[in-house]
TIVO-361288 format. One record per residue (C-alpha): x, y, z; residue in three letters; residue number from 1. Coordinates in steps of 0.2 Angstrom, whole numbers, plus 5000, padded with zeros to 4 digits. Layout:
N
<px->X, py->Y, pz->Z, code->ALA, pos->NUM>;
...
***
This chain:
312
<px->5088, py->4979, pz->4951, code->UNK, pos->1>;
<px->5093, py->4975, pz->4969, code->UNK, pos->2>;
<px->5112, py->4975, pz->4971, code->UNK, pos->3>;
<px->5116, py->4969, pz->4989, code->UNK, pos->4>;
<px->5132, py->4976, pz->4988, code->UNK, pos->5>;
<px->5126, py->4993, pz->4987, code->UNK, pos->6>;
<px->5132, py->5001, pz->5004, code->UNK, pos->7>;
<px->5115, py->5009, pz->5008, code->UNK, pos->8>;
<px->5108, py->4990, pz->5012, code->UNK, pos->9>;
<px->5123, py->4986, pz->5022, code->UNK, pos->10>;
<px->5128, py->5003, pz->5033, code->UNK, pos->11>;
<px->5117, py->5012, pz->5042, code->UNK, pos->12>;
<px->5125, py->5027, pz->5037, code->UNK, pos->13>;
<px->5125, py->5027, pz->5020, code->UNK, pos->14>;
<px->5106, py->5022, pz->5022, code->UNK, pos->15>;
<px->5104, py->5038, pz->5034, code->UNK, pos->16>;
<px->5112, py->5049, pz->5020, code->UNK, pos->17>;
<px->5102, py->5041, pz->5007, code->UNK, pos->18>;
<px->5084, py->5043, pz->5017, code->UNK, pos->19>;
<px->5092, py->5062, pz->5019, code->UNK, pos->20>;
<px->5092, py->5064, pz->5000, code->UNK, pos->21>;
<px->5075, py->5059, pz->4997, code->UNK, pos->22>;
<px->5066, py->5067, pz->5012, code->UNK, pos->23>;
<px->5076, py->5082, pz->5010, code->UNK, pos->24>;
<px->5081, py->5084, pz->4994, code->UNK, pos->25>;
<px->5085, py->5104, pz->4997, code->UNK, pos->26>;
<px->5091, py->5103, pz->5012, code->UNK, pos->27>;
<px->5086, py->5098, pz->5032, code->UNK, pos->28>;
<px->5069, py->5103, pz->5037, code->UNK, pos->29>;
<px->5065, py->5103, pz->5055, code->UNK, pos->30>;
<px->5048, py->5092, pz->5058, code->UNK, pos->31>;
<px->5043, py->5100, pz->5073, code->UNK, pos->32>;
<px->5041, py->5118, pz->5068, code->UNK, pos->33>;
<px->5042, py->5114, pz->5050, code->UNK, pos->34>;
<px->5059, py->5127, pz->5046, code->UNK, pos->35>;
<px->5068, py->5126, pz->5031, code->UNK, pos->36>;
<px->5080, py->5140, pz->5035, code->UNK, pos->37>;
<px->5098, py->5130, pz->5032, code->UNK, pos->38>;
<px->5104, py->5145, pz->5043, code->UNK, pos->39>;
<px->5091, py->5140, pz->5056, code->UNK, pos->40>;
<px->5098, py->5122, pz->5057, code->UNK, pos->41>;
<px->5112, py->5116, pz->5066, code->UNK, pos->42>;
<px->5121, py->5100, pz->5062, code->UNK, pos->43>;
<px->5127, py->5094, pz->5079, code->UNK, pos->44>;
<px->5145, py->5083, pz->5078, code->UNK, pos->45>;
<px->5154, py->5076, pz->5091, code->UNK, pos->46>;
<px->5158, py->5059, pz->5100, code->UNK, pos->47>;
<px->5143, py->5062, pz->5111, code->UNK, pos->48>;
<px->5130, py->5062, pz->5096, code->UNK, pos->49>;
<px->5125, py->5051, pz->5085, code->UNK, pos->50>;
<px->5126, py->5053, pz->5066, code->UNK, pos->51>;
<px->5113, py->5063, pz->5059, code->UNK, pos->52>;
<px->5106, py->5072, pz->5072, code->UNK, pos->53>;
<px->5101, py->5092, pz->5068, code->UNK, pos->54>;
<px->5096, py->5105, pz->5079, code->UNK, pos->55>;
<px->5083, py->5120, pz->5075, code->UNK, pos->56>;
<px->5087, py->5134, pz->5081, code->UNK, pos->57>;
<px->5068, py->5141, pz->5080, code->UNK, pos->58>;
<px->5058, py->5128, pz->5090, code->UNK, pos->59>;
<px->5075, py->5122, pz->5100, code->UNK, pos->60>;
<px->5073, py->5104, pz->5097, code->UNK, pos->61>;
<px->5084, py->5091, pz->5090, code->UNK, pos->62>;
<px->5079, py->5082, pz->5077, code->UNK, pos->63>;
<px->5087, py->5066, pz->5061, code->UNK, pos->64>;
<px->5078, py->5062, pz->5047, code->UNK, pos->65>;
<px->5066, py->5049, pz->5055, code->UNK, pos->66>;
<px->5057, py->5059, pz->5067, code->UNK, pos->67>;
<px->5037, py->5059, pz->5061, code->UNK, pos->68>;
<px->5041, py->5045, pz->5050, code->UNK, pos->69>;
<px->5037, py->5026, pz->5052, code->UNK, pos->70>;
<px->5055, py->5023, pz->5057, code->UNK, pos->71>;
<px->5056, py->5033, pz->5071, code->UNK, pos->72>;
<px->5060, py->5028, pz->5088, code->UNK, pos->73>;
<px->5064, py->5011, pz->5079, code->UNK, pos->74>;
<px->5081, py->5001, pz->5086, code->UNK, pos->75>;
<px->5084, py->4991, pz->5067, code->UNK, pos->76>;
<px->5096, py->4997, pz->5058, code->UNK, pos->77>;
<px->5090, py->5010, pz->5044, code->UNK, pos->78>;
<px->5101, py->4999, pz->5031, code->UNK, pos->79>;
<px->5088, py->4984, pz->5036, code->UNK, pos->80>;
<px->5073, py->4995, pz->5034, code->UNK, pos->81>;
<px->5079, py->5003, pz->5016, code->UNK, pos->82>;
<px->5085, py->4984, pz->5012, code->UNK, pos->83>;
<px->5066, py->4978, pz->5017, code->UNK, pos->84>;
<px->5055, py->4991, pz->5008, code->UNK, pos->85>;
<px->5066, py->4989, pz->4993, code->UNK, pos->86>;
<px->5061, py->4968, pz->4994, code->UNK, pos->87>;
<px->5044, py->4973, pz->4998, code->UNK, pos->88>;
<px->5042, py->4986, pz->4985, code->UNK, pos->89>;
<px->5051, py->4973, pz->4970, code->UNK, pos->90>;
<px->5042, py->4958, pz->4978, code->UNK, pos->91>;
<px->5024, py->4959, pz->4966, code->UNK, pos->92>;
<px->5017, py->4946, pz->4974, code->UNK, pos->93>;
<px->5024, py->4953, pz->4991, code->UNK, pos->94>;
<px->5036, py->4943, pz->5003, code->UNK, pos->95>;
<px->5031, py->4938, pz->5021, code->UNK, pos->96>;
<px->5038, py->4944, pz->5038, code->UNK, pos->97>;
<px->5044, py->4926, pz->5039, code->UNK, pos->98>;
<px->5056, py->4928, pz->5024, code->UNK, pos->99>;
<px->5060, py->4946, pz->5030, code->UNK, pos->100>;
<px->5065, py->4938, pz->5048, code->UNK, pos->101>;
<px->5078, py->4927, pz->5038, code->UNK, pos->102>;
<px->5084, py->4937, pz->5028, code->UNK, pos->103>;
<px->5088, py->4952, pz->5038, code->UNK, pos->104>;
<px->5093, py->4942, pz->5055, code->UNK, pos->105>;
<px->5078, py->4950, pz->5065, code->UNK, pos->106>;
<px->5065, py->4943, pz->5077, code->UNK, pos->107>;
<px->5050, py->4939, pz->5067, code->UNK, pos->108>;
<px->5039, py->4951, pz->5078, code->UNK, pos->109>;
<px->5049, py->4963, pz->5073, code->UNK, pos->110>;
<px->5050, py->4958, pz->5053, code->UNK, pos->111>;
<px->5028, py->4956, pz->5055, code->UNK, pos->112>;
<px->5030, py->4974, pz->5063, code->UNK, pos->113>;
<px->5041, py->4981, pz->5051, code->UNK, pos->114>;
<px->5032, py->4974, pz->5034, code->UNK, pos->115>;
<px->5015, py->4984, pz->5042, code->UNK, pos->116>;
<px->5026, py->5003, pz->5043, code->UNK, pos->117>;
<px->5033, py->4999, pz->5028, code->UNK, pos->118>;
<px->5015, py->4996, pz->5021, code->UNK, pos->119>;
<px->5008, py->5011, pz->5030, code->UNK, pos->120>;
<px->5021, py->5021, pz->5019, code->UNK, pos->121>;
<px->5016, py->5013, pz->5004, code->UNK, pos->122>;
<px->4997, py->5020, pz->5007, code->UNK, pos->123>;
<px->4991, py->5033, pz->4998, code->UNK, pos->124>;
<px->4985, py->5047, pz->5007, code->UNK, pos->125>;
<px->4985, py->5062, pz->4996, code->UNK, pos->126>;
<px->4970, py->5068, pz->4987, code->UNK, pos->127>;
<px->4973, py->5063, pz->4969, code->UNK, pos->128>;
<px->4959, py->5068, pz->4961, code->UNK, pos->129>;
<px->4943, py->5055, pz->4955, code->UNK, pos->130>;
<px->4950, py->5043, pz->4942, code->UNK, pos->131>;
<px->4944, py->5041, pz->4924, code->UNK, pos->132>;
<px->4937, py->5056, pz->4914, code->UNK, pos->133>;
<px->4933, py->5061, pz->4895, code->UNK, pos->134>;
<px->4935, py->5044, pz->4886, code->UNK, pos->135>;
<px->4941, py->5033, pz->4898, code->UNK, pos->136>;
<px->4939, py->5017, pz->4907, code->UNK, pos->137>;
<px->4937, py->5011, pz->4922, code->UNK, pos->138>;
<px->4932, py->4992, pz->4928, code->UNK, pos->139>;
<px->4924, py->4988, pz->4945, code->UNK, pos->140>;
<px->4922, py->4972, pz->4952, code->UNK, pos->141>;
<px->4923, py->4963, pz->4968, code->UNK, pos->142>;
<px->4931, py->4948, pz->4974, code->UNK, pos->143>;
<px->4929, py->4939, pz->4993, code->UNK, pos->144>;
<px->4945, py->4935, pz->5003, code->UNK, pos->145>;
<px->4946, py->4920, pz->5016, code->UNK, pos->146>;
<px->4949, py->4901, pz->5014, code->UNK, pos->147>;
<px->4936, py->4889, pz->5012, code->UNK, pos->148>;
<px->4926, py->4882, pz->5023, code->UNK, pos->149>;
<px->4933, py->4862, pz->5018, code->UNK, pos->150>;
<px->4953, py->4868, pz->5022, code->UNK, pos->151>;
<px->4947, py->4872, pz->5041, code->UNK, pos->152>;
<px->4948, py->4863, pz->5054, code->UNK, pos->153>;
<px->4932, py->4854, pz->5059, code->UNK, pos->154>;
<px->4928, py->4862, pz->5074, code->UNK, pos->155>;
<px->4929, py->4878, pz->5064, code->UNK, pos->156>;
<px->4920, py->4874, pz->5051, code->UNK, pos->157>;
<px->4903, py->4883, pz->5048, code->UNK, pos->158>;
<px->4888, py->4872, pz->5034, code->UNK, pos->159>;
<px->4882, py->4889, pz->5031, code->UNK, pos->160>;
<px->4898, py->4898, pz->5023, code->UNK, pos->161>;
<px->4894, py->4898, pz->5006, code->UNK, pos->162>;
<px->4900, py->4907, pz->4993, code->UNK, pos->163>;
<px->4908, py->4923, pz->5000, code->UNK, pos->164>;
<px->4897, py->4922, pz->5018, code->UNK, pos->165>;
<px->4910, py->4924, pz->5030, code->UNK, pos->166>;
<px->4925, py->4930, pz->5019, code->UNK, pos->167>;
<px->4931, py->4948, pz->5016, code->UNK, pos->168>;
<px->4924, py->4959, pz->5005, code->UNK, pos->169>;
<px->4939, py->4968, pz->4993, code->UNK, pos->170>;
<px->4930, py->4978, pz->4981, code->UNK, pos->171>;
<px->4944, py->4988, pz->4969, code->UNK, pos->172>;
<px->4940, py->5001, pz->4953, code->UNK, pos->173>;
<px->4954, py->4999, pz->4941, code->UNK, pos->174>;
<px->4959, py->5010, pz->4924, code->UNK, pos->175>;
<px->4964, py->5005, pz->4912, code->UNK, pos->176>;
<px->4984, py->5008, pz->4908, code->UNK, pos->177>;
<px->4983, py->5019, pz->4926, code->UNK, pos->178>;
<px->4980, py->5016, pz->4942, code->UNK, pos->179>;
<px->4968, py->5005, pz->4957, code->UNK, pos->180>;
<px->4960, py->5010, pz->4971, code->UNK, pos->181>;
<px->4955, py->4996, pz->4982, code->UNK, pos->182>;
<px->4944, py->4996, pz->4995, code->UNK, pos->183>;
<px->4938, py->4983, pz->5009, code->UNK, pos->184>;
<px->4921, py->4983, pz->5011, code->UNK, pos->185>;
<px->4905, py->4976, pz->5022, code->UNK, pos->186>;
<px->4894, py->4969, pz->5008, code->UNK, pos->187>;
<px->4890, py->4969, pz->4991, code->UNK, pos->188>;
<px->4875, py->4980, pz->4987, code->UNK, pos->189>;
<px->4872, py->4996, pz->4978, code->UNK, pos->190>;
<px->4870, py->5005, pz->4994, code->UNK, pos->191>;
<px->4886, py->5002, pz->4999, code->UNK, pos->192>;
<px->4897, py->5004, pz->4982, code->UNK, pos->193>;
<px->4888, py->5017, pz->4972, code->UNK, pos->194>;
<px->4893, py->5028, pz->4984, code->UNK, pos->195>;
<px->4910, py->5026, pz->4983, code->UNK, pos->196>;
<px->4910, py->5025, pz->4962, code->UNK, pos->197>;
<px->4901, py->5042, pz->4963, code->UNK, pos->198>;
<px->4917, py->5050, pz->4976, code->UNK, pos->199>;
<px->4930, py->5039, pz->4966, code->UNK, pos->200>;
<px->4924, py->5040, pz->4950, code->UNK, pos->201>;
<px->4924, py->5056, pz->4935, code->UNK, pos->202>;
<px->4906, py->5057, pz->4929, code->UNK, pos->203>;
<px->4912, py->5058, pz->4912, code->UNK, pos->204>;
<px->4921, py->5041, pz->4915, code->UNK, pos->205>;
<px->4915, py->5024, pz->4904, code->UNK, pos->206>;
<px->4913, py->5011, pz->4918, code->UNK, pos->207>;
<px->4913, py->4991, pz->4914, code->UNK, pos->208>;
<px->4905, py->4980, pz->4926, code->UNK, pos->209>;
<px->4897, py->4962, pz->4925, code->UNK, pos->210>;
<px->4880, py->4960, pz->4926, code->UNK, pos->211>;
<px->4876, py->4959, pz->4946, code->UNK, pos->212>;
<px->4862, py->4965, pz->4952, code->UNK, pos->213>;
<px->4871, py->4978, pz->4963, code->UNK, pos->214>;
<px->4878, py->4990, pz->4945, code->UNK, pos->215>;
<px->4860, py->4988, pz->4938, code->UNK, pos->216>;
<px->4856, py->5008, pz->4942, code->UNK, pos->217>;
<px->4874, py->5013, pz->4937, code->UNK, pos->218>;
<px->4869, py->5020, pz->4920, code->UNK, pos->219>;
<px->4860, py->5035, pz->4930, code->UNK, pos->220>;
<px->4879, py->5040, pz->4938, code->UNK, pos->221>;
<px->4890, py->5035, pz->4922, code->UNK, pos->222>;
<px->4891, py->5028, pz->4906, code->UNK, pos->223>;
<px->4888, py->5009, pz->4910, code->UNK, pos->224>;
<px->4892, py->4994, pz->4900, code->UNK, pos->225>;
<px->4889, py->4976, pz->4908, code->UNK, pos->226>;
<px->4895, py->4957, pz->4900, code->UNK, pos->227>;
<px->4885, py->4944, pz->4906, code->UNK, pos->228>;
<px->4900, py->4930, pz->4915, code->UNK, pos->229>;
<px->4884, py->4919, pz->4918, code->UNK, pos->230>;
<px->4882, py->4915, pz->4899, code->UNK, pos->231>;
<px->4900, py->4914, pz->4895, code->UNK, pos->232>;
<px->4901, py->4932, pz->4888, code->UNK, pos->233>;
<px->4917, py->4941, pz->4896, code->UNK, pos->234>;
<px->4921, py->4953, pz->4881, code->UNK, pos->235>;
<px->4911, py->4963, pz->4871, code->UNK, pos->236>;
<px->4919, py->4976, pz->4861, code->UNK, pos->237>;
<px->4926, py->4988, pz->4875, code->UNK, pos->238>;
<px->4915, py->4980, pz->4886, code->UNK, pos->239>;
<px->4925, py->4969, pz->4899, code->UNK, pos->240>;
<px->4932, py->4967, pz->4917, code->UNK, pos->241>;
<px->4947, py->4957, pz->4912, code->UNK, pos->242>;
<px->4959, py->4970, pz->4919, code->UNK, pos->243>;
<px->4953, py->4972, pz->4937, code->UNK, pos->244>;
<px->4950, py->4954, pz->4937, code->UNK, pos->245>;
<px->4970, py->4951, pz->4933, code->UNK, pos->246>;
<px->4973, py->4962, pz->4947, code->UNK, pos->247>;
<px->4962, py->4953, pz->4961, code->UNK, pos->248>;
<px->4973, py->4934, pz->4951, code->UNK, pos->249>;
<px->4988, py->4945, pz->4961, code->UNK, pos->250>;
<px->4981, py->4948, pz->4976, code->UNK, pos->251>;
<px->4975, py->4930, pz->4978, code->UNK, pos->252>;
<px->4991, py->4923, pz->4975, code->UNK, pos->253>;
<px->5000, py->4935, pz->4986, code->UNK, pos->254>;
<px->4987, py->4931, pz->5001, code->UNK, pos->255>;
<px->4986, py->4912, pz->4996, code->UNK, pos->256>;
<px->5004, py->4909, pz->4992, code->UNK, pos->257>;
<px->5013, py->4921, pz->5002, code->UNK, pos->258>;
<px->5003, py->4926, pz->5018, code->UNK, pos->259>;
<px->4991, py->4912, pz->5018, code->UNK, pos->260>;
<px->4979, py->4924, pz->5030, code->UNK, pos->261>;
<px->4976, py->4941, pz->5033, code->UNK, pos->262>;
<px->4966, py->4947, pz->5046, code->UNK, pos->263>;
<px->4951, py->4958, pz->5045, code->UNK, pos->264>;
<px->4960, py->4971, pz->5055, code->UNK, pos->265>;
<px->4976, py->4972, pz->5042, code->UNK, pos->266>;
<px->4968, py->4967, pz->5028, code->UNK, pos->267>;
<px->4966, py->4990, pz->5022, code->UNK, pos->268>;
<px->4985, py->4987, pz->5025, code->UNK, pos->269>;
<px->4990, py->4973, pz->5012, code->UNK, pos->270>;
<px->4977, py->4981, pz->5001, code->UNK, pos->271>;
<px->4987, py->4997, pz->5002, code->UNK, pos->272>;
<px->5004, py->4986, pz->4996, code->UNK, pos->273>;
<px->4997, py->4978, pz->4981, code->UNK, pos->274>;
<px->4989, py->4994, pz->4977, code->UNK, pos->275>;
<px->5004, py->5004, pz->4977, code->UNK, pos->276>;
<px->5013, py->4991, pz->4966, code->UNK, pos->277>;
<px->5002, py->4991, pz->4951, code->UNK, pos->278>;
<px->5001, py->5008, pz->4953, code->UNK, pos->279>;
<px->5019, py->5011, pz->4951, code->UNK, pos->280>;
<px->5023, py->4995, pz->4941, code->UNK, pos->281>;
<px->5035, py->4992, pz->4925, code->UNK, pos->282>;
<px->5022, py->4997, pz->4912, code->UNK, pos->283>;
<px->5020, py->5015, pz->4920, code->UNK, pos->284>;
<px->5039, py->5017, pz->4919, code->UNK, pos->285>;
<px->5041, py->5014, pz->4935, code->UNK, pos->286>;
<px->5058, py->4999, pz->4938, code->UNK, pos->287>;
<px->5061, py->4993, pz->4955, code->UNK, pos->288>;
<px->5073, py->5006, pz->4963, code->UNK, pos->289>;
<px->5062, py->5019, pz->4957, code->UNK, pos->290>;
<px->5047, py->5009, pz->4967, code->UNK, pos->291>;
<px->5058, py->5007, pz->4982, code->UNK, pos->292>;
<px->5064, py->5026, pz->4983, code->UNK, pos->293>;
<px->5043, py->5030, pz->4981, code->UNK, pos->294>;
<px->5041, py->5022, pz->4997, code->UNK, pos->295>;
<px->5053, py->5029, pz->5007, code->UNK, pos->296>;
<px->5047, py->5047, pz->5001, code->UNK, pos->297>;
<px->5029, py->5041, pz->5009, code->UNK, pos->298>;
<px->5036, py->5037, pz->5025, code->UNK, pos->299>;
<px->5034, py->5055, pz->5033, code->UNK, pos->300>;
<px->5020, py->5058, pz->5045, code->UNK, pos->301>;
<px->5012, py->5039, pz->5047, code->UNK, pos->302>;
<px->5017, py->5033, pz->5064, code->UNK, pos->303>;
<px->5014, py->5017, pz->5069, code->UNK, pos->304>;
<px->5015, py->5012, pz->5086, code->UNK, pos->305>;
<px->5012, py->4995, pz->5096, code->UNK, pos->306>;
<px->5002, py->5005, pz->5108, code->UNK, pos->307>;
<px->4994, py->5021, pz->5102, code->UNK, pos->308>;
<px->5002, py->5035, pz->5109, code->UNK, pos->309>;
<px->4998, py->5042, pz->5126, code->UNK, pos->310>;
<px->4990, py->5026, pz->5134, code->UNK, pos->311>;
<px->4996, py->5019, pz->5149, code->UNK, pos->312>;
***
């Protein structure tokens, strides 16, 4: 539950200490050298520094809590960040930089900049292992992304968009009661997602497709079972693609309702968001703080910058 009151959403301090006890839950750890020594760090007070800010005595360099984060170098108040990733991460069909600009009292460039870090924390980077295994479940399917061709404006309009031509390809692999792993793609064809079944996939895992032509060959990688949508067949004893299919009904109301558009360049990024919150959702045990505190333990070591680094 969100309580606004709470002091971490409305004092940067507080929302300093808070980011403290979740990226160093034993204690500072200096990100440029990587020491741990408590000895070795030196928490520097006076009216000359700002709040937060340790010294290492190894490397020599100062350092707070948001170096090598997404937050670092950043001029919003770290209340408004902790306050945004705790609506972002409770928001399950998310919540757009527009609203964010409103509700925080920042510029909208700088709410559209901030949902995108806050994103980039919510991605998961670390090798988890492939999904499924011994006598489990796990439903592929694809779905296309982009408005059609009718809500454009004329000029814009192409007679030969049809179907998913010209949309985005979001193809996502979901288990059942765990987690998805989504995945924006260039076309639908066996050469292109069997591949990624194979890395993503245990070879022991029960995979549930429909019938398209591309998961025809599956059965020589994995256990396959198929329902044929086209003759009105969608369950079949275990057989089904019901669950990934809910999960793409969120993603296209979120993209429809919320955003509207997502670019092909940022589309990995909101992928990444709903991603994260069906994989830490209620049903897992996972309740809203609990969700927001995940994503501020995944900020470390994601920069991202207007410019990339070291250009002119």
């Amino acid at each position: 539950m969100l309580e606004l009151t709470n002091p971490i959403y409305t004092d940067a301090d507080k929302a300093r200490q808070h980011l403290e006890s979740i990226q160093w839950p034993e204690g500072p750890v200096c990100p440029h050298c990587g020491n741990c020594d408590g000895e070795r760090i030196t928490k520097l007070e006076g009216k000359s520094t700002r709040p937060g800010v340790h010294k290492c005595k190894e490397c020599r360099k100062p350092f707070t809590v948001t170096v090598g984060t997404v937050f670092e170098r950043s001029k919003i108040p770290l209340n408004k960040w902790v306050l945004a990733a705790h609506l972002m991460a409770a928001s399950k069909k998310g919540i757009s930089a527009h609203q964010l600009h409103r509700m925080l009292g920042i510029t909208y460039k700088s709410a559209w900049f901030m949902a995108h870090r806050i994103r980039e924390a919510m991605r998961d980077d670390k090798a988890s292992g492939p999904m499924g295994g011994e006598g489990k479940f796990v439903e592929a399917d694809e779905t296309y992304i982009g408005g059609k061709e009718t809500n454009k404006h004329r000029s814009k309009r192409n007679s030969k968009n049809i179907g998913g031509m010209g949309k985005e390809i979001v193809f996502s692999l979901v288990e059942r009661n765990g987690r998805v792993r989504s995945h924006h793609v260039p076309s639908v064809t066996a050469k292109t997602l069997r591949p990624i079944l194979v890395a993503q996939l245990d070879a022991k895992t029960f995979l549930m497709t429909d019938d398209a032509g591309q998961y025809r060959h599956m059965h020589k990688d994995f256990a396959h079972e198929t329902v044929n949508h086209g003759i009105g067949e969608y369950v079949r004893g275990d057989a089904h693609t019901n669950t990934v299919e809910g999960y793409f009904s969120v993603l296209k109301r979120g993209i429809v309702g919320t955003f509207h558009h997502v670019s092909q360049q940022h589309l990995k990024r909101y992928l990444a968001e709903f991603d994260f919150r069906h994989n830490e959702r209620e049903a897992l045990g996972v309740n809203d703080t609990m969700r927001a505190q995940a994503v501020l333990a995944g900020i470390r070591g994601k920069r991202l910058t207007y410019r990339r680094t070291g250009n002119a």
